[in-house]
TORKOL-4160 file (C-alpha; in steps of 0.2 Angstrom, whole numbers, padded with zeros to 4 digits, m for minus):
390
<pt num="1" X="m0115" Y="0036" Z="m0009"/>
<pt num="2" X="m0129" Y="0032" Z="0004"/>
<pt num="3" X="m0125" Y="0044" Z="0020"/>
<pt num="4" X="m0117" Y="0034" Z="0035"/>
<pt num="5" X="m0131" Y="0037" Z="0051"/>
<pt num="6" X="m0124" Y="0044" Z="0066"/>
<pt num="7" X="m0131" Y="0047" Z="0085"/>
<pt num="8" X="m0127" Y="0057" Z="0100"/>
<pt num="9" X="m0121" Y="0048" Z="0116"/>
<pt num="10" X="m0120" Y="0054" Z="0131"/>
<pt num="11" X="m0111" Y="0049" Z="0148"/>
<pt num="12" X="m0118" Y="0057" Z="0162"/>
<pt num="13" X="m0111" Y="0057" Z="0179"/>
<pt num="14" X="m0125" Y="0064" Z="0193"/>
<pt num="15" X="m0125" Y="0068" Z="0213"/>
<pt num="16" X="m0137" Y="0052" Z="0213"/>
<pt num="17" X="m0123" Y="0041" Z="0207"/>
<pt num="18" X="m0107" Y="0046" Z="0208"/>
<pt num="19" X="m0097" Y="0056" Z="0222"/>
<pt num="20" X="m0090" Y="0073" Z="0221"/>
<pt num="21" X="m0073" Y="0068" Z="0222"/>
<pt num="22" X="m0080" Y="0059" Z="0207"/>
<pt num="23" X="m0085" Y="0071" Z="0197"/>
<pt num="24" X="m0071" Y="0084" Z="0203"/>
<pt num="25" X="m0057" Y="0071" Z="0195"/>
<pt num="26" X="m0069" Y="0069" Z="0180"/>
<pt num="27" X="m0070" Y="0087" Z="0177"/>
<pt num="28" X="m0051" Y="0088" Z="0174"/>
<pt num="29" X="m0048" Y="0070" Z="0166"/>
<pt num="30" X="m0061" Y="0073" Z="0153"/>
<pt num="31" X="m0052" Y="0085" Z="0139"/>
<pt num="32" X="m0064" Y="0096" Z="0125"/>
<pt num="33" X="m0062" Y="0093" Z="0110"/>
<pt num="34" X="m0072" Y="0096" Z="0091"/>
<pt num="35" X="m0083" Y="0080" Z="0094"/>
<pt num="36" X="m0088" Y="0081" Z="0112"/>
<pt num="37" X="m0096" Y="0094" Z="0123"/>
<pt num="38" X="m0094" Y="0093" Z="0142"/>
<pt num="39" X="m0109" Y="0100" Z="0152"/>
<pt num="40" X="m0103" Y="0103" Z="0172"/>
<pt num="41" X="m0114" Y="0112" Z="0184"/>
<pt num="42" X="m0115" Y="0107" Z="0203"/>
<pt num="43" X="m0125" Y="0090" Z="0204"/>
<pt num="44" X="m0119" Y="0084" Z="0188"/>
<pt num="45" X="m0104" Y="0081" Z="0175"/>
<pt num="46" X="m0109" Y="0074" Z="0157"/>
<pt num="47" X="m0099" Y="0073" Z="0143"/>
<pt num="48" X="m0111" Y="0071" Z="0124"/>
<pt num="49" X="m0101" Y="0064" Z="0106"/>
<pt num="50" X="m0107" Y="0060" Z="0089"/>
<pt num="51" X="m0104" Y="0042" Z="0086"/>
<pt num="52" X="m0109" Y="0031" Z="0071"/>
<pt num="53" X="m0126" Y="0019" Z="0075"/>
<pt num="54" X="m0126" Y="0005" Z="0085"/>
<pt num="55" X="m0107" Y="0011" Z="0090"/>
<pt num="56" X="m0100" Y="m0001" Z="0108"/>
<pt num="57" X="m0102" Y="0013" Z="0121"/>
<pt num="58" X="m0086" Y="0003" Z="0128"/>
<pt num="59" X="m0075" Y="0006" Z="0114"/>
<pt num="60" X="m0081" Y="0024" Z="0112"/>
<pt num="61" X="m0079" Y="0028" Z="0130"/>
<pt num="62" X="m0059" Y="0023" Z="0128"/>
<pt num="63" X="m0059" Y="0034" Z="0113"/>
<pt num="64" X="m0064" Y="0048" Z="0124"/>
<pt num="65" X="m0053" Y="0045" Z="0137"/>
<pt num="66" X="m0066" Y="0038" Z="0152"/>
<pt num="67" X="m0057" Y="0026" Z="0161"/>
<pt num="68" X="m0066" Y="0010" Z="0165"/>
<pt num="69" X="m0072" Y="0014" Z="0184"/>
<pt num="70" X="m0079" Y="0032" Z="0178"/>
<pt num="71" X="m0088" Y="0020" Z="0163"/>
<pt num="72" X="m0094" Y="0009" Z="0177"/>
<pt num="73" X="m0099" Y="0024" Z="0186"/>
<pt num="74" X="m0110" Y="0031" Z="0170"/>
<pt num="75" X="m0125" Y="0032" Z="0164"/>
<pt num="76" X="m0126" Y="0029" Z="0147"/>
<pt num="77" X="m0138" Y="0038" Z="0134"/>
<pt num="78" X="m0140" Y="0031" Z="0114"/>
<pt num="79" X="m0148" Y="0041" Z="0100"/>
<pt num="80" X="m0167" Y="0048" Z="0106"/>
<pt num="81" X="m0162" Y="0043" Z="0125"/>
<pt num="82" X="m0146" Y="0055" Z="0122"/>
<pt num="83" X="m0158" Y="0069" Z="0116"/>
<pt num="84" X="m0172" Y="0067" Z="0129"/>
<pt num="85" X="m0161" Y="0068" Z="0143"/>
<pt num="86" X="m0149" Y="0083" Z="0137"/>
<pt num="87" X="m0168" Y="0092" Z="0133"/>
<pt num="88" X="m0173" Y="0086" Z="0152"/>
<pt num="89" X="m0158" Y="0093" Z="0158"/>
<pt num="90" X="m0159" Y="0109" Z="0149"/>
<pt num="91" X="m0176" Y="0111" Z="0152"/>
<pt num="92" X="m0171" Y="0111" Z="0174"/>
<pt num="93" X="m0182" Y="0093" Z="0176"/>
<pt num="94" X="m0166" Y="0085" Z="0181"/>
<pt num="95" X="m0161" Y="0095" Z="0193"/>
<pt num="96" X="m0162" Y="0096" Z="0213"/>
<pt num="97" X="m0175" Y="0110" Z="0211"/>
<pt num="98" X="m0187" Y="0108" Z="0197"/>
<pt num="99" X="m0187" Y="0121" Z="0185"/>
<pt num="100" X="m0169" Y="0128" Z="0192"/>
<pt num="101" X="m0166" Y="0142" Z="0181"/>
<pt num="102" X="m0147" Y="0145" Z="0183"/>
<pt num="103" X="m0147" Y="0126" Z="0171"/>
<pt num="104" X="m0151" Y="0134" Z="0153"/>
<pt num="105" X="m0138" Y="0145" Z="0152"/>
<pt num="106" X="m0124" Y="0134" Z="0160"/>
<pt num="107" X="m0131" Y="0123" Z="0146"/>
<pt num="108" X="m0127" Y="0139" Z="0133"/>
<pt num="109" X="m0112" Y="0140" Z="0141"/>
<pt num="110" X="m0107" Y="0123" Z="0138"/>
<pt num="111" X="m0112" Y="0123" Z="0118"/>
<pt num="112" X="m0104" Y="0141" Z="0115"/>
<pt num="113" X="m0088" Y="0135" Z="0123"/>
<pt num="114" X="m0083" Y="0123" Z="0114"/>
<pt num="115" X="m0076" Y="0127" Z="0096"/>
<pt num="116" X="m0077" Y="0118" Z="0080"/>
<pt num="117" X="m0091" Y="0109" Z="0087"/>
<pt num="118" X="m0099" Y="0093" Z="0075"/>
<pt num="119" X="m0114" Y="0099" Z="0065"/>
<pt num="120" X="m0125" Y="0086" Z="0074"/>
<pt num="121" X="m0121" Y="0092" Z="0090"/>
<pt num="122" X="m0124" Y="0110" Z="0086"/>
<pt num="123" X="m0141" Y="0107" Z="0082"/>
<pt num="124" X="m0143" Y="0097" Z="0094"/>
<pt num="125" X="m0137" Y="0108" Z="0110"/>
<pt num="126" X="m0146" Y="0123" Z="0099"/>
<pt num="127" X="m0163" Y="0114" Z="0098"/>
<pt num="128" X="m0161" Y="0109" Z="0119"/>
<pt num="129" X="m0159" Y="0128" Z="0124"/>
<pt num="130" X="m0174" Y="0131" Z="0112"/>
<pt num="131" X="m0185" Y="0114" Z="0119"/>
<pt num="132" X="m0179" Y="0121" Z="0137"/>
<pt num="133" X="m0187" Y="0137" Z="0135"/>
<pt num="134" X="m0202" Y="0131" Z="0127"/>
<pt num="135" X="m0204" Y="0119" Z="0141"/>
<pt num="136" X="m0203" Y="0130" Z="0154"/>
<pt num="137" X="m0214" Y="0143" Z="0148"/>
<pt num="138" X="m0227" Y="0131" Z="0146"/>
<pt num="139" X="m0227" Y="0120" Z="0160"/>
<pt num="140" X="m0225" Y="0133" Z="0174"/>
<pt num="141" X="m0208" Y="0129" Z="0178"/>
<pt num="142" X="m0203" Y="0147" Z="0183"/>
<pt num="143" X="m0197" Y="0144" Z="0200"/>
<pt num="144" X="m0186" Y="0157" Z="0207"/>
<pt num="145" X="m0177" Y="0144" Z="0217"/>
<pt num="146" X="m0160" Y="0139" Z="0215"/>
<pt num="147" X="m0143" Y="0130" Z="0221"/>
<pt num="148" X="m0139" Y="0149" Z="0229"/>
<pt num="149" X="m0155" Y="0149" Z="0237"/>
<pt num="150" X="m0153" Y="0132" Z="0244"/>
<pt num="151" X="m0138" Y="0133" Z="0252"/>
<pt num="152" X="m0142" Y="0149" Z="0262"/>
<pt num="153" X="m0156" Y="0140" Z="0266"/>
<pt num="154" X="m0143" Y="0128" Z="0274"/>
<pt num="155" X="m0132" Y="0143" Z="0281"/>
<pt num="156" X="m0146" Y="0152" Z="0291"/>
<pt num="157" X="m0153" Y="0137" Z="0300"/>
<pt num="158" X="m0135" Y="0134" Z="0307"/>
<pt num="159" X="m0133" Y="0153" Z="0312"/>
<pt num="160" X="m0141" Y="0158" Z="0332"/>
<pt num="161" X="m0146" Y="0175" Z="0328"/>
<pt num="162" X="m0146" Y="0175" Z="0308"/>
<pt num="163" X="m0152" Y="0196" Z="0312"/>
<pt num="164" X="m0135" Y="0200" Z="0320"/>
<pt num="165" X="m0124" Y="0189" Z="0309"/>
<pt num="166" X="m0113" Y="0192" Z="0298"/>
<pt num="167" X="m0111" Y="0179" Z="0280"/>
<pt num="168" X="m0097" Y="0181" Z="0267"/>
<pt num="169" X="m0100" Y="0176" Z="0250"/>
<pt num="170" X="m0085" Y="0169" Z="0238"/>
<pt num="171" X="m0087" Y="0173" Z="0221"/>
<pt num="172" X="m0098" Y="0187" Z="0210"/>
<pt num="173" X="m0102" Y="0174" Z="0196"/>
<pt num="174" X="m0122" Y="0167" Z="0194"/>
<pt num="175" X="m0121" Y="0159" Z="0208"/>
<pt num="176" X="m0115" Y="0170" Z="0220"/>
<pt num="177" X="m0127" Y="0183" Z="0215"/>
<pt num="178" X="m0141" Y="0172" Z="0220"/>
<pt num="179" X="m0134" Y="0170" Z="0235"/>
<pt num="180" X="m0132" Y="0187" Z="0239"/>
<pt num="181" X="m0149" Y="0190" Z="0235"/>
<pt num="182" X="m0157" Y="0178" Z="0244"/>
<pt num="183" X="m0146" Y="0184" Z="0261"/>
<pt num="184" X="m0147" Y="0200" Z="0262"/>
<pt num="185" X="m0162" Y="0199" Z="0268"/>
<pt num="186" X="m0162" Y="0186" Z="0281"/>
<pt num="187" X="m0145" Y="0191" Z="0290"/>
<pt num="188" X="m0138" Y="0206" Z="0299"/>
<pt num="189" X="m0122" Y="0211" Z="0284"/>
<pt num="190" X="m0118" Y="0202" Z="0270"/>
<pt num="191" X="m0100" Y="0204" Z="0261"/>
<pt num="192" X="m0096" Y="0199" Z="0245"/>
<pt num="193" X="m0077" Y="0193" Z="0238"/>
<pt num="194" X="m0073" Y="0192" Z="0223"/>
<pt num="195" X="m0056" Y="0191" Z="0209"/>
<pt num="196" X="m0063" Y="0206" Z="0199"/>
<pt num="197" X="m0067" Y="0218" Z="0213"/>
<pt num="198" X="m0075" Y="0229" Z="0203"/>
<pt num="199" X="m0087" Y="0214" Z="0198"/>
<pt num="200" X="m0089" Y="0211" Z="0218"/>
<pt num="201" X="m0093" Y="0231" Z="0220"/>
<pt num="202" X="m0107" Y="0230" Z="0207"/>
<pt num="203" X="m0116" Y="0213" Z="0215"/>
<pt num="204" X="m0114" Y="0222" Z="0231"/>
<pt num="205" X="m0121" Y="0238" Z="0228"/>
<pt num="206" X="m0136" Y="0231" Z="0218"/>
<pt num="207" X="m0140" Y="0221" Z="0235"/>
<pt num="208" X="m0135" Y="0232" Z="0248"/>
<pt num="209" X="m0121" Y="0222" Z="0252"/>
<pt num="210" X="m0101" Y="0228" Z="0255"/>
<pt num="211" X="m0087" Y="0220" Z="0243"/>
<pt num="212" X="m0069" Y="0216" Z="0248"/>
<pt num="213" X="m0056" Y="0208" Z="0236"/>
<pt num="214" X="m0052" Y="0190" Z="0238"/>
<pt num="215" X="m0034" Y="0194" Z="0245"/>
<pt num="216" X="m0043" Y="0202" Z="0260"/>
<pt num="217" X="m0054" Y="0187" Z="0264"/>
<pt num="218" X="m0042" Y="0180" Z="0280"/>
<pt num="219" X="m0045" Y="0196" Z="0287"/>
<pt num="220" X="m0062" Y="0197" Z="0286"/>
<pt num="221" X="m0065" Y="0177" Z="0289"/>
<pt num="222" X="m0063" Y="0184" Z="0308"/>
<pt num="223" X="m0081" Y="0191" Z="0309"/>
<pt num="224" X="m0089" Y="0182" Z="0297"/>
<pt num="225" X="m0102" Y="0170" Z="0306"/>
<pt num="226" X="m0104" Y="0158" Z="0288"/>
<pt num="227" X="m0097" Y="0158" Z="0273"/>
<pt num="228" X="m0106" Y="0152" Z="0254"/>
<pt num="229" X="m0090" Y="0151" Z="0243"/>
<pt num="230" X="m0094" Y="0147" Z="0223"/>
<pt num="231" X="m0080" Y="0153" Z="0216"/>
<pt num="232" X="m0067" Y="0140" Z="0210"/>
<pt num="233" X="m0054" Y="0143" Z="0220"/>
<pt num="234" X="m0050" Y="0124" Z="0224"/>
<pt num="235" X="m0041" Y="0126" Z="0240"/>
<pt num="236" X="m0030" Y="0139" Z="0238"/>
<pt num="237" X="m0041" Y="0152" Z="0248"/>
<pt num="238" X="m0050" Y="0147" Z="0259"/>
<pt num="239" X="m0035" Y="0135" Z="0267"/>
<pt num="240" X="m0033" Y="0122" Z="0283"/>
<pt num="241" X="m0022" Y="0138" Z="0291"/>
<pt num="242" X="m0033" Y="0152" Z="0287"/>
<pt num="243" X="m0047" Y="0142" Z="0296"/>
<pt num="244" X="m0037" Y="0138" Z="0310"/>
<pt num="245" X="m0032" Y="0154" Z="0315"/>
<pt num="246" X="m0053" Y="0161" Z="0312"/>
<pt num="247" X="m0056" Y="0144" Z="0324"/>
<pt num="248" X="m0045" Y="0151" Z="0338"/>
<pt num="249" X="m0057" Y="0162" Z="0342"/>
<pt num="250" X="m0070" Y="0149" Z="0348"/>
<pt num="251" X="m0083" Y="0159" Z="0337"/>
<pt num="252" X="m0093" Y="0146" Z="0329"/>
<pt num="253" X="m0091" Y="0146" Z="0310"/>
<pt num="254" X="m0101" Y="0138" Z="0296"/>
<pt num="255" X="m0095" Y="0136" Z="0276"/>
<pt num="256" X="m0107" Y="0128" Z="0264"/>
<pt num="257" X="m0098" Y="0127" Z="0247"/>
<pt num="258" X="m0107" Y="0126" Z="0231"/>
<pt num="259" X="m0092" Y="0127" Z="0220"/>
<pt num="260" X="m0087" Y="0111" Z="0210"/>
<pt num="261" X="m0072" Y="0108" Z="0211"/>
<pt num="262" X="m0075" Y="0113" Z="0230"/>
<pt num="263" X="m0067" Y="0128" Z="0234"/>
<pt num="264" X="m0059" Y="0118" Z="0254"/>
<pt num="265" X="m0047" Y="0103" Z="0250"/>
<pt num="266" X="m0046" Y="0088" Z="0261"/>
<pt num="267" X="m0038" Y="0095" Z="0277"/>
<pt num="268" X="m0048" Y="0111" Z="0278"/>
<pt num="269" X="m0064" Y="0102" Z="0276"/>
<pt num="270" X="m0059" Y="0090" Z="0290"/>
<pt num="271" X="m0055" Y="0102" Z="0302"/>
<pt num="272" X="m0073" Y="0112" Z="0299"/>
<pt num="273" X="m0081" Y="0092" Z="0301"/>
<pt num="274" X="m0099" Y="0094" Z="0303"/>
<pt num="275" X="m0099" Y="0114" Z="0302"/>
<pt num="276" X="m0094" Y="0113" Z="0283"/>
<pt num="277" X="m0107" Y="0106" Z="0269"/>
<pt num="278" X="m0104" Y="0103" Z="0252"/>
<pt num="279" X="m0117" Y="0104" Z="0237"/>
<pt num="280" X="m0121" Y="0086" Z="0238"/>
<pt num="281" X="m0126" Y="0088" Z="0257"/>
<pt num="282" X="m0138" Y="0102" Z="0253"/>
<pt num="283" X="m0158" Y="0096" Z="0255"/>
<pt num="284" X="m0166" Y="0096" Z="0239"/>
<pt num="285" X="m0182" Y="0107" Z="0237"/>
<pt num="286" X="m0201" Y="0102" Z="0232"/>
<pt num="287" X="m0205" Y="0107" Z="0214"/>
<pt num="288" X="m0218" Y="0122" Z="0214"/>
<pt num="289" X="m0229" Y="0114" Z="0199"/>
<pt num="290" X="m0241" Y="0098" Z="0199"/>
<pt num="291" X="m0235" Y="0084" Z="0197"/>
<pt num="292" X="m0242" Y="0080" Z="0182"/>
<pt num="293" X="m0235" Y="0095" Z="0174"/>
<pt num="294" X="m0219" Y="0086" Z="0176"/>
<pt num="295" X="m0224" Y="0071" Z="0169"/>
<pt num="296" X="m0232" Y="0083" Z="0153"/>
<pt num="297" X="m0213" Y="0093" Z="0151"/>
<pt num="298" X="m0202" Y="0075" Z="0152"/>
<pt num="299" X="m0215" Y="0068" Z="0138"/>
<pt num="300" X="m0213" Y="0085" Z="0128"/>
<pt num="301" X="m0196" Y="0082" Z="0131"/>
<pt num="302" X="m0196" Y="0063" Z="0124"/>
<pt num="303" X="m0207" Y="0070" Z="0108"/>
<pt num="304" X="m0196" Y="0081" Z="0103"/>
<pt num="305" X="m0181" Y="0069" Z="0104"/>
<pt num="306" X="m0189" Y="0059" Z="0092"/>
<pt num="307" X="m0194" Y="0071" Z="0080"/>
<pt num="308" X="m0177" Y="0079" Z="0079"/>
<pt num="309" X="m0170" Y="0061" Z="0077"/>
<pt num="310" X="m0185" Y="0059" Z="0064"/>
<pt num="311" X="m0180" Y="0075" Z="0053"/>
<pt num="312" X="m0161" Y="0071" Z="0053"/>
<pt num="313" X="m0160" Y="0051" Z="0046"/>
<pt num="314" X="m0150" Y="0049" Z="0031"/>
<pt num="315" X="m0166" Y="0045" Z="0018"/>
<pt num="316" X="m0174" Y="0059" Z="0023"/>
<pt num="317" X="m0160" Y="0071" Z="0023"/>
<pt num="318" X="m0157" Y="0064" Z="0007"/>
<pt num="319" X="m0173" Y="0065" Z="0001"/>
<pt num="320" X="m0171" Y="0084" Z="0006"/>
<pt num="321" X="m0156" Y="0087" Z="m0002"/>
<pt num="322" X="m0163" Y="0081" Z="m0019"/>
<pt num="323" X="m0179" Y="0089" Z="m0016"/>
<pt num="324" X="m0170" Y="0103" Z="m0014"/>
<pt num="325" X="m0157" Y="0100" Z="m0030"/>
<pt num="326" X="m0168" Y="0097" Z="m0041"/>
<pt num="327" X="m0179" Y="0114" Z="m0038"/>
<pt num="328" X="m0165" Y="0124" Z="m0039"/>
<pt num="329" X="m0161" Y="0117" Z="m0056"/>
<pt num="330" X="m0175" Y="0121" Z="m0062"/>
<pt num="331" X="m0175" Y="0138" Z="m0056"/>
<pt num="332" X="m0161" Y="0143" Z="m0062"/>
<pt num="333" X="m0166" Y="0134" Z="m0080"/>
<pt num="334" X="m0180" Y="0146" Z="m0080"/>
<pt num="335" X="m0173" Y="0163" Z="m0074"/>
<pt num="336" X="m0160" Y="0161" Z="m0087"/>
<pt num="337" X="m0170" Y="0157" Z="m0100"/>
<pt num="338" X="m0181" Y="0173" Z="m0095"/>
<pt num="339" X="m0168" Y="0183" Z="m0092"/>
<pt num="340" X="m0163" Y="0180" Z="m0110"/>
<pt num="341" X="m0177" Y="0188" Z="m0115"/>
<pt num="342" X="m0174" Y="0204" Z="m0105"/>
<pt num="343" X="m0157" Y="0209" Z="m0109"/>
<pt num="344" X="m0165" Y="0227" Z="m0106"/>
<pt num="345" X="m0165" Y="0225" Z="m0088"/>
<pt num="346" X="m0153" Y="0234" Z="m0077"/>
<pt num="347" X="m0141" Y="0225" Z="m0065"/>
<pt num="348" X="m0149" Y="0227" Z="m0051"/>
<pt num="349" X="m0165" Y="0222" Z="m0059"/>
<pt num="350" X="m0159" Y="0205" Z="m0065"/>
<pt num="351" X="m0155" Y="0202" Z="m0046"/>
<pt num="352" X="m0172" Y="0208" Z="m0039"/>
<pt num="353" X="m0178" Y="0194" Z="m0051"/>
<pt num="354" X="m0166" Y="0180" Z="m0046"/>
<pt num="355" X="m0172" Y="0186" Z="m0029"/>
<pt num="356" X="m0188" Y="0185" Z="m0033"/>
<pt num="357" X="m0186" Y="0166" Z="m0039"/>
<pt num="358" X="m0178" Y="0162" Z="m0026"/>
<pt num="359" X="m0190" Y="0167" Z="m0012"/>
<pt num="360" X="m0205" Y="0158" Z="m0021"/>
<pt num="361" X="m0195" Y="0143" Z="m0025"/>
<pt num="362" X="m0194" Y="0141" Z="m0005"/>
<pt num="363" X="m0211" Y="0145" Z="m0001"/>
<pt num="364" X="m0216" Y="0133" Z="m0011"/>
<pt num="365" X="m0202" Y="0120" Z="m0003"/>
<pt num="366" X="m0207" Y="0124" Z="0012"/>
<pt num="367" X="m0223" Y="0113" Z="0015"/>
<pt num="368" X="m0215" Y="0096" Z="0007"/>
<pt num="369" X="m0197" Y="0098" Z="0018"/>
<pt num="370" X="m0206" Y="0100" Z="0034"/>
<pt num="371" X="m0217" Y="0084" Z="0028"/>
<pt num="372" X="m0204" Y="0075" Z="0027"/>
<pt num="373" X="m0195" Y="0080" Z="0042"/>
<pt num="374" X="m0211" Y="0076" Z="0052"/>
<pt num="375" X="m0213" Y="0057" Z="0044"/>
<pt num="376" X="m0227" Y="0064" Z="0033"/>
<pt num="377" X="m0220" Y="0060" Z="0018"/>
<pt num="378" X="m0212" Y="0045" Z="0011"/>
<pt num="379" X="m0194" Y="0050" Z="0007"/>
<pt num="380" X="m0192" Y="0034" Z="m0006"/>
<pt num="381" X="m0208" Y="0040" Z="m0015"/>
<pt num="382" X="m0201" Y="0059" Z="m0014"/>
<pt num="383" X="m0185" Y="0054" Z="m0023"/>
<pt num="384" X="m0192" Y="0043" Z="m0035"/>
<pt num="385" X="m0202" Y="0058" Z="m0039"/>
<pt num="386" X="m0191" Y="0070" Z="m0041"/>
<pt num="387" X="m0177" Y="0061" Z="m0049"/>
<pt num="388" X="m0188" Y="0056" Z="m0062"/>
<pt num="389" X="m0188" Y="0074" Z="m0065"/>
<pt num="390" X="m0171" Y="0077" Z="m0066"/>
């Protein structure tokens, strides 16, 4: 029965297009499941399926759940388009900073996460991590710059004597250890908060930094001179009244917050105004490579969609699997017939021969299955060969 072909989709909602409080509500509306994977990071919430060819986008997003002013919202990738961008994304070309490294392994993160996963998606999100890599080592995206980095970028320039300051950072995960990093040695003290305080103590003491636990945070806040929270603690810490009473001291306070969903609901971020920032209000950064080394990784990203689309239609999967059949049939014809002849042969010498078989049998497969995963074979003229055999 001829196999059915099927695609990757993805929706993707960005910074560019869509809100934070649009992406915040799509983080907790969109449910995982064993035929989706959804990737979140800071600027960006996408959600990738396996859907029959030539499926209505439309009826797939109600399937999943998207409602129709997050469709509207969407941008919406089909088959190759799916692949390029998830490689793109993977590979840090679609992000604020070029080359961002924290991207791969929120990437991994996404794919290991999610359990039971369709086969096509696995070797999808498994051939992005590996394109990302390959794509930054050869197009000189190594850029040491991150989200972190950016918004203490942001925190510094608000701060009067950044050398006498004191900043607090929320949260021990990657993202707050960049951030740490990247303060310590531009203002005065740096303290970090974290759930896990021995998690905090570590990160601390590898920066030269001093950890509290997060319960301690209100008392602290009354020193502090800015705050980068990435820790998702949506509201509950760093609240409207805990900032009040920090405010009462007339001691200027600045909170950039990289965390999505953000760390301050809607009355603590209106009481901060303009002395409060959220990812989307941080600058973006200029890529360290050529331009034209950009352009080179998003073709190499396109190329590579294509020829994992290529390996994976039904006739040449097909032509494959009867490759593949009809070698093994005869393998095993012949090593039974020979091993008919040796009945002298120990156990364990019968097995190093059906070893033996069956390591030259796919060397010699070798060569004609990647020819016809990279369109250098005909997979009709394949079968018709091979099944004449059979």
């Amino acid at each position: 029965m001829p196999r059915v072909a099927r695609e990757v989709v993805a929706f993707a909602w960005h910074q560019r297009t869509s809100s934070i409080d649009a992406r915040e509500r799509l983080l907790s509306a969109l449910p995982a499941g064993p035929d989706r994977v959804v990737l979140a990071t800071c600027h960006r919430v996408e959600l990738y399926t396996v859907a029959p060819a030539g499926s209505d986008p439309s009826e797939l997003a109600v399937a999943l759940g998207i409602g129709t002013a997050d469709l509207a919202n969407a941008t919406i990738h089909v088959g190759a388009f799916a692949l390029a961008h998830l490689f793109t994304v993977a590979a840090g070309l679609d992000s604020a900073i070029a080359g961002e490294p924290q991207i791969l392994s929120q990437v991994r993160r996404a794919y290991s996460e999610a359990a039971g996963l369709d086969a096509l998606l696995v070797a999808a999100f498994a051939r992005a991590l590996y394109v990302g890599r390959e794509v930054r080592a050869s197009s000189g995206l190594g850029s040491a710059r991150s989200v972190g980095s950016l918004a203490v970028d942001c925190a510094v320039a608000q701060l009067a004597d950044p050398a006498r300051a004191t900043a607090l950072v929320v949260g021990a995960g990657e993202m707050g250890k960049l951030a740490v990093r990247a303060l310590v040695h531009r203002v005065g003290q740096v303290i970090v908060a974290n759930r896990d305080r021995e998690r905090a103590s570590a990160v601390a003491a590898a920066h030269d930094a001093s950890s509290i636990p997060l319960d301690e945070v209100p008392r602290v806040l009354q020193r502090v001179d800015a705050v980068i929270s990435a820790a998702d603690t949506r509201g509950a810490l760093l609240t409207d009244d805990v900032l009040a009473q920090r405010m009462r001291s007339h001691r200027p306070l600045f909170v950039v917050d990289v965390a999505v969903p953000r760390s301050l609901d809607a009355s603590a971020r209106a009481l901060l105004g303009t002395a409060y920032r959220s990812v989307d209000d941080l600058p973006g950064a200029a890529a360290r490579v050529p331009s034209e080394a950009l352009v080179a990784a998003r073709a190499r990203c396109e190329t590579e969609a294509l020829r994992f689309v290529n390996e994976r239609s039904p006739e040449r999967v097909e032509a494959i699997r009867t490759l593949r059949a009809f070698a093994e049939r005869v393998r095993a014809a012949k090593v039974d017939r020979a091993l008919g002849r040796l009945r002298h042969l120990s156990e364990r010498d019968r097995r190093v021969v059906e070893a033996l078989s069956t390591t030259i049998t796919n060397a010699l497969l070798h060569e004609p299955t990647v020819a016809l995963r990279e369109q250098r074979a005909d997979p009709q003229a394949a079968r018709a060969l091979f099944e004449r055999g059979q």
